[in-house]
N, C-alpha and C positions, 0 to 999 in steps of 0.2 A: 504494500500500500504506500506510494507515493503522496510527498503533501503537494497540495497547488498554491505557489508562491504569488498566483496570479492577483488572489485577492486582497494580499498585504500588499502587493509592488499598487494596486489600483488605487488602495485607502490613502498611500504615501502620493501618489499624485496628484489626488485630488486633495490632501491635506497641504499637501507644499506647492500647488498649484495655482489653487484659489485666492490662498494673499495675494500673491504675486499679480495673478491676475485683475485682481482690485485695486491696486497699486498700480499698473497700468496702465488698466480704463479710466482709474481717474486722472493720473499725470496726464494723458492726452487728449483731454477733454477739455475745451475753451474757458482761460479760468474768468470765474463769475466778475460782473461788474462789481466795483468796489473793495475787491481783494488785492493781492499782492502775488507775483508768481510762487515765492518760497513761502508766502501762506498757503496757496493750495496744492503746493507739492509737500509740505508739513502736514498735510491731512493726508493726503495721501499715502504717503509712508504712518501715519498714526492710524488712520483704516486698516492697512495692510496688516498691522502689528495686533491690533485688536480680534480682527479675522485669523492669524495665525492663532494666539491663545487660544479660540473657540475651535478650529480644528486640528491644531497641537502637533505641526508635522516635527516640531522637535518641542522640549520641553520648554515651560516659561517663560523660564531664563537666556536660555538659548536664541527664543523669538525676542527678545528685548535687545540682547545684543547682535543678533543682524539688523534691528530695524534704526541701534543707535546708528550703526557702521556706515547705512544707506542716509542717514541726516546728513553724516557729518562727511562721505566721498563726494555724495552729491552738492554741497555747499548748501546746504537746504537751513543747516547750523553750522557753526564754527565750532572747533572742536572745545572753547573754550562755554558756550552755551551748552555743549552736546552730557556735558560730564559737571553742568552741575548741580545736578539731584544728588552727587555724591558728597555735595561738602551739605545737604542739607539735612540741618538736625534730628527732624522728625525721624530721617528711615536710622539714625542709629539710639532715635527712641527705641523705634520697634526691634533693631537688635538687641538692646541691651534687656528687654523685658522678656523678650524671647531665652534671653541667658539665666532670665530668674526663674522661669516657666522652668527650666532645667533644673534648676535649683528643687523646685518643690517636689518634682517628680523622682529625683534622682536621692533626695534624703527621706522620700516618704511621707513627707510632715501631709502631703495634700490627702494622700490614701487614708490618714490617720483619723484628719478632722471628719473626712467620709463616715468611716465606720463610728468614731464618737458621734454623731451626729443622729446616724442610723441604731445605734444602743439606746438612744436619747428616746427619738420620735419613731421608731422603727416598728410599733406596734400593730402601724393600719397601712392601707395600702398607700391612702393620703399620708401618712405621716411617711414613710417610707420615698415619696415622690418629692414630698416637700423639704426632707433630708436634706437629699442628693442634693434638691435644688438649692437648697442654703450653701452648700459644698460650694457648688459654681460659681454662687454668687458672693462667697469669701474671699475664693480665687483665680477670679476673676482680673481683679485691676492688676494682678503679676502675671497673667498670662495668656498674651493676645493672641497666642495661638491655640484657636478651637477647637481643634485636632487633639494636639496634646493634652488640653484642659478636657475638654468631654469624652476622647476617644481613650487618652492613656491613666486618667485619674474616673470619673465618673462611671464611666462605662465599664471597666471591669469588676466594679463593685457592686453594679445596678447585674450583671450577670452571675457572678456569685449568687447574691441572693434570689435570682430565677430560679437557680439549679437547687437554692436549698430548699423552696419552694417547691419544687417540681415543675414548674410552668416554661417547658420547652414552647420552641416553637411547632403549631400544629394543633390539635384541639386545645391539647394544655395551655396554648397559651391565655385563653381567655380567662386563665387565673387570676394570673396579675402581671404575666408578660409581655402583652404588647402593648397594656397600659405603660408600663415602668420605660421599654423601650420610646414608646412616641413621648412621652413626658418629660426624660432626658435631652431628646432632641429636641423638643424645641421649647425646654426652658434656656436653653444655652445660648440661642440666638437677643433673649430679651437679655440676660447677662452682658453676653458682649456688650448690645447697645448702652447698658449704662456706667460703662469707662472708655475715655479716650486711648486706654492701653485695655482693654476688655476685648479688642478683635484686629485683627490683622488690619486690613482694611479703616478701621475708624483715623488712626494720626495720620495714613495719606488723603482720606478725607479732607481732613485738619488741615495738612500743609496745602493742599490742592485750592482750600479757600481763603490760603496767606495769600500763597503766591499768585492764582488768579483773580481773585476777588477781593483783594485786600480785607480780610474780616480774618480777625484772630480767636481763636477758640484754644483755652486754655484748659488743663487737664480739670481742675475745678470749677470751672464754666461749663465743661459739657458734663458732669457728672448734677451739676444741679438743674440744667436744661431738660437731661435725659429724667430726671427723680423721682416725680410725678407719672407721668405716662408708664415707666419703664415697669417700676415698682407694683401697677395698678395688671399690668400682666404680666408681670411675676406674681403676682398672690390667685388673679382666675385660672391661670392655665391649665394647671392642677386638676382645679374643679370641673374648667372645660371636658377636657381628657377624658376623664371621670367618669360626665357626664356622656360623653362619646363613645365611649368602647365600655362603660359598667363590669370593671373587675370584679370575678365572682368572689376574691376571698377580700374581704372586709376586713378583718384582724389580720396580726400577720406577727403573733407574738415569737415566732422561731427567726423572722429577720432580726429581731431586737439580739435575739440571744447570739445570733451569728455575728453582728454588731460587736460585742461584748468578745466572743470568743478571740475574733478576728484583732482587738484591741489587745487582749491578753496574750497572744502569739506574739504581735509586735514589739511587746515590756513598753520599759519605760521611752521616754522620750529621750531621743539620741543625740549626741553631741552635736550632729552635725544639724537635724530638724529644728533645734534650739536655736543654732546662727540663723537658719534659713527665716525661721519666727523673728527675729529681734532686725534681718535683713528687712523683712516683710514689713513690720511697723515703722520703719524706718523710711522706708521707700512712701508708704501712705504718707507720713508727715511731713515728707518733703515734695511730693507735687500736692497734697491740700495746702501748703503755706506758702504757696509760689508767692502771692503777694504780698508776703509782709517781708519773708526771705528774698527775692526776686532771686531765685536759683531756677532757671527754667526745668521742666520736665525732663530735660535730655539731659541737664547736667547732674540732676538727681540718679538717674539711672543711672548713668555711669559711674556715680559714687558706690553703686551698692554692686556694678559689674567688680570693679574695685572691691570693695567690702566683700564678695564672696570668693575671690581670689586671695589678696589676702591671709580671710581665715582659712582657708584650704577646705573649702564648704565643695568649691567648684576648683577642679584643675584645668589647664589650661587646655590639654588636650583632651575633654569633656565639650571644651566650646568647640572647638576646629570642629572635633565631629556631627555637632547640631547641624545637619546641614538646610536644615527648613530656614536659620537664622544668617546664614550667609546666602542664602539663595533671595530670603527676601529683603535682603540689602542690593543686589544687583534688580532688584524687579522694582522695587522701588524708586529707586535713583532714577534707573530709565525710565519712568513713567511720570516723575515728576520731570524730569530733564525734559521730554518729547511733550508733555502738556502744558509745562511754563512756555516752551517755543509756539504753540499754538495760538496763547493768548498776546507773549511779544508779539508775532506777527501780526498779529490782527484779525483769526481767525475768528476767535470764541467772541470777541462784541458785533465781527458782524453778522452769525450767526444767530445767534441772541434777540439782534436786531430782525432779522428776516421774521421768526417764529415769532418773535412779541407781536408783531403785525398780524400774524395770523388773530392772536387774541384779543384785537381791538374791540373794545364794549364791554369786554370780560371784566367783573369784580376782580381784586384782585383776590380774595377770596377763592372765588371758582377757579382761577386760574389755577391756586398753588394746590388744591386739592387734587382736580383732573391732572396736574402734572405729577403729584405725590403716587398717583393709582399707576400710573403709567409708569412709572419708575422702577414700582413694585411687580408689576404683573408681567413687565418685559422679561425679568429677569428668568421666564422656562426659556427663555433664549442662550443664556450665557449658563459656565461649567464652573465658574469661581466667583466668587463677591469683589474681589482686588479686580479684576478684570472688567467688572459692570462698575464697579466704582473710578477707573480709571475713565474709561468711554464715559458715562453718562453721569455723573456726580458734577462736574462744573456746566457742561451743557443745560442740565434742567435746573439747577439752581440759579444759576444765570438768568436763564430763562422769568423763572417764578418771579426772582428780582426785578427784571423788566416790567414786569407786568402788573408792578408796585407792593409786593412780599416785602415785608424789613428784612434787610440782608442777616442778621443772624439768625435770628427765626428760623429764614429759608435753610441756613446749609444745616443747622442742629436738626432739623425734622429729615433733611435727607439723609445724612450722617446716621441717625438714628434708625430710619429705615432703609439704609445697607444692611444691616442685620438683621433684620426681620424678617427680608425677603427670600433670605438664602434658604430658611426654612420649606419654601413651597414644593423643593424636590428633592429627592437621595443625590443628584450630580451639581447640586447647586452651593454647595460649601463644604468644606472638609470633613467631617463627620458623619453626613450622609449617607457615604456608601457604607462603615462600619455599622450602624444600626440599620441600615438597610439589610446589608447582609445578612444577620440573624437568621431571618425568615421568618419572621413574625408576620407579615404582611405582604401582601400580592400589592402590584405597582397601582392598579386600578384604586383600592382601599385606602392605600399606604395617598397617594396625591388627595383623593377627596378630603382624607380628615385635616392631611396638611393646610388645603386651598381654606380648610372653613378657619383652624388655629390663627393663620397666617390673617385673615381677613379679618377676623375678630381684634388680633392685636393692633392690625392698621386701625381698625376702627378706634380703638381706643387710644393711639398714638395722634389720630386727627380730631378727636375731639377731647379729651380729656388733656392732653397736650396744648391745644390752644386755648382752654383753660388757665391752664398752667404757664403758661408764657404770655399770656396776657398778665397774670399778676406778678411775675417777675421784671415785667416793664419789656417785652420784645417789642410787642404791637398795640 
């Protein structure tokens, strides 16, 4: 039995194909009135780049550096524009928290607070959901990668106690299985939303709306921006779920006691869990006091990258090996680099400008909402949140701004529903396909409950939200 190479060599063609060929068609395509040529060869290659991530002919990374390579051969940037996302702060925020993320997982403390938490409330299936959920929402603000936060701390503890349970996947699971599985997943996404180090994607947000939009969002600004809405589905979701799939076991006094056991295996708290705790509090009080300190958030972090080096909590060759944390330092950099070049050129106001005209008459009310849904619901489109957030986070923010949205307002409710949206499918954020996988759920099932969770928390992101930032003084 021979294999047929035919259908990988065709997958690769048409994956390495189709940028290119986007990148073509629009380079020679008459550029619009009121542009500039290296503005619409700057899209060009920023289409092209965007289209590569969604069909992936090489990895992430990979597509970010052919697509700086083609700015800066073609003179489209200099190579002094093309590299500098690299001096900017934000992406070695998101390394440095991504080092601490390493930190919790690597000394345990995160698995620990899990099961004390689960010994605690671990008695009902609710309490059991809302554990975990407190778990996430602990450790959260040190680790913006959702992967590792949900898939290598939450998730193996939310399966444990499946198995001690009994509630495979398959009839069993209507125990408490694929409540616990959808409950994890998409309390993680309302976590992220509420720290500006809580997801991958939130500080390129952030820089995304220094650098184009002039509006500064600091890590204590979006934590009380997001606090309100965020918080209010963080406490339904649960109930949602709940109320969506009605796990048959009610009590669930043998999680507690697994809780308890799982603590008692662990012993005491470890020398090095103890640094990673006193890292952890430390880190909190220096981006909440950014403003009485003025220490910005990036130089915070790097005190505690420092501080876990140091005390030998993290060794040096622990970082090198993270490689999700140097990967999204090159993805970052190129994406702020090719998107600050968009807006120098002159792309994204006249863009901005085209679409505001569409909305002439519009509240601007109506306008931020239909663009808030739209934002949300593209996203069965794209395979990553950093990827929708790059393309379309300053374009509709932009946008909404035109259309008379207060400019902070705007980018905190899109920022905030970048994460939200990633929830609606297993390919739509990093966690995904782990809790997909299981098999607790058929695709069909598995998107309906999502589209309703997912809906429900917009709902309450757009109106309890602007509530809420109505009395904080946005609008």
């Amino acid at each position: 039995m021979s294999d047929n190479p035919l259908p990988a060599k065709s997958r690769l063609l048409f994956s390495a194909g189709l940028p290119i060929l986007v990148m073509a068609a629009l380079w020679l395509l008459p550029v619009p009135a009121g542009l500039s040529v290296k503005a619409w060869h700057m899209f060009a290659i920023f289409a092209a780049m965007i289209c590569g991530i969604l069909t992936q002919p090489l990895p992430s990374g990979a597509v970010m550096i052919v697509a700086l390579s083609v700015a800066i051969f073609t003179g489209t940037l200099s190579q002094g524009k093309a590299l500098v996302g690299f001096s900017n702060g934000t992406v070695w925020l998101i390394f440095c928290a991504y080092v601490l993320s390493l930190a919790f997982i690597k000394s345990g403390l995160g698995r620990r607070v899990a099961y004390k938490l689960v010994s605690m409330f671990g008695g009902s299936s609710l309490g059991i959901a809302y554990a975990l959920g407190i778990t996430d929402l602990i450790i959260a603000p040190a680790t913006p990668s959702v992967t590792a936060r949900s898939g290598g701390i939450i998730f193996p503890v939310a399966r444990a106690i499946n198995e001690v349970l009994g509630s495979g996947p398959g009839p069993t699971g209507k125990k408490i299985g694929d409540f616990l599985t959808m409950c994890c997943f998409q309390v993680t996404p309302i976590t992220g939303a509420m720290f500006l180090t809580g997801m991958a994607a939130n500080p390129l947000a952030a820089s995304l709306a220094k650098q184009n939009l002039d509006i500064e969002i600091s890590w204590g600004g979006w934590v009380l921006a997001a606090a309100a809405p965020c918080l209010a589905s963080f406490v339904l979701t649960p109930l949602l779920v709940y109320a969506l799939l009605r796990p048959e076991l009610k009590r669930t006094p043998e999680a507690r006691e697994m809780g308890k056991t799982a603590l008692a295996e662990m012993g005491a708290l470890s020398h090095a869990e103890k640094l990673v705790g006193v890292g952890f509090v430390l880190g909190l009080l220096g981006w909440g006091t950014s403003l009485i300190t003025h220490l910005s958030a990036t130089t915070v972090a790097f005190g505690l990258v420092a501080y876990l080096l140091a005390t030998g909590t993290l060794e040096w060759k622990d970082i090198l090996k993270d490689h999700a944390a140097w990967d999204t330092v090159i993805w970052f950099a190129v994406i702020i680099s090719l998107a600050t070049g968009l807006t120098d050129l002159g792309f994204v106001k006249w863009m901005t400008t085209k679409v505001g005209a569409g909305m002439t008459g519009w509240s601007w009310m109506t306008a931020f909402i239909v663009l808030c849904l739209g934002y949300v619901y593209v996203h069965y489109m794209f395979a990553t949140a950093s990827g929708h957030v790059a393309a379309l986070f300053v374009p509709f923010t932009a946008t909404a701004i035109a259309a008379g949205t207060p400019p902070l307002m705007a980018a905190m409710a899109f920022g905030i529903l970048s994460n939200l949206m990633w929830g609606i499918t297993e390919y739509a954020g990093g966690p995904g396909p782990i809790y997909f996988a299981q098999g607790y759920f058929q695709r069909p099932r598995f998107y309906s409950i999502n589209f309703v969770v997912v809906s429900v928390n917009v709902a309450l992101t757009l109106s309890i939200g602007l509530i809420w930032w109505k009395i904080i003084g946005y609008w």
